[in-house]
Each structure stands twice: as C-alpha cells, then as structure tokens.
C-alpha positions in Angstrom: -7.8 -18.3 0.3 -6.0 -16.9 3.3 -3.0 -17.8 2.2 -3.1 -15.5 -1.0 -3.6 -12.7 0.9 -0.9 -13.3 3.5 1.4 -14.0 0.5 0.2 -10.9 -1.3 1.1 -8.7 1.5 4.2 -10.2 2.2 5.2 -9.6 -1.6 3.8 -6.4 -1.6 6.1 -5.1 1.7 8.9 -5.5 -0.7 9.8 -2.0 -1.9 10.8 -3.7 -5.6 7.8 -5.7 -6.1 5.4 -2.6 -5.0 7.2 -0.1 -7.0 6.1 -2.3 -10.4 3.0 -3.2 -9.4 2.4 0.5 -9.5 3.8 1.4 -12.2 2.4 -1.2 -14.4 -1.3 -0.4 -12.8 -1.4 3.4 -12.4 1.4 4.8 -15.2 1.0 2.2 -17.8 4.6 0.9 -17.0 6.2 4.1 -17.1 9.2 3.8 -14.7 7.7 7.3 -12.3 7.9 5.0 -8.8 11.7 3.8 -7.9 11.7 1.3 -5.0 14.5 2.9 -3.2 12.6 6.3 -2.9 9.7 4.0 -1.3 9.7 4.1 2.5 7.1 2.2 5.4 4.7 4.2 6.8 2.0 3.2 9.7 -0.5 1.1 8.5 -3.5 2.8 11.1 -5.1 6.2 10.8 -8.1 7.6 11.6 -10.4 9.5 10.1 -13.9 11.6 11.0 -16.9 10.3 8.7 -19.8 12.3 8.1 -21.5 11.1 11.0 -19.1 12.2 13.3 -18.0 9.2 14.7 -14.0 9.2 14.2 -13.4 5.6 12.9 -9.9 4.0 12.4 -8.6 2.3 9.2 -6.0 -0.3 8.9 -4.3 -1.1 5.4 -2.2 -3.9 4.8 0.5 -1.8 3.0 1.1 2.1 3.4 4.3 3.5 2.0 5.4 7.2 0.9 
C-alpha cells in the first residue's frame, strides 16, 4: 500500500501529469491549467487553529 502512495507522489511532481489530473477533476477536462505555467512551492506551512495552538501542515504536492 505504500508503494501507491510513493508512486502517486512521484507522478504527481510531474508538472504534466498534475496539470491533467486537475483539469479532468476540477474543470471537467477543460484545458484552464498548462503544466509549464505550474511551478514547486514548499510543501510545510503553518497555520493558527481555533484553539490557538499554531500547528504545521505538510502536503505531499504544493504547486502555484
């Protein structure tokens, strides 16, 4: 089962691959993401939940 997700993420690093995926999930296949306009971005940030407490998230994949 591990092995999916590593070979998930490592598909979904590709700029090409990530750029389909979401434009066949979130715009029906409408061409609106190109894979070169697609750059990395830091997979850590923080955030402050309601109780206060900052907390940190990690994401396997983060791109602009």
């Amino acid at each position: 089962m591990g092995e999916k997700d590593i070979t998930e993420k490592i598909l979904e690093d590709h700029n090409d691959v990530f750029a389909d995926i979401i434009n066949g999930l979130v715009f029906a296949g409408e061409q609106k993401i190109l894979a070169e306009s697609l750059e990395n971005t830091a997979v850590h940030s923080q955030y402050k939940a309601d109780d206060e407490k900052v907390h940190e998230l990690e994401r396997d994949i983060a791109k602009y």
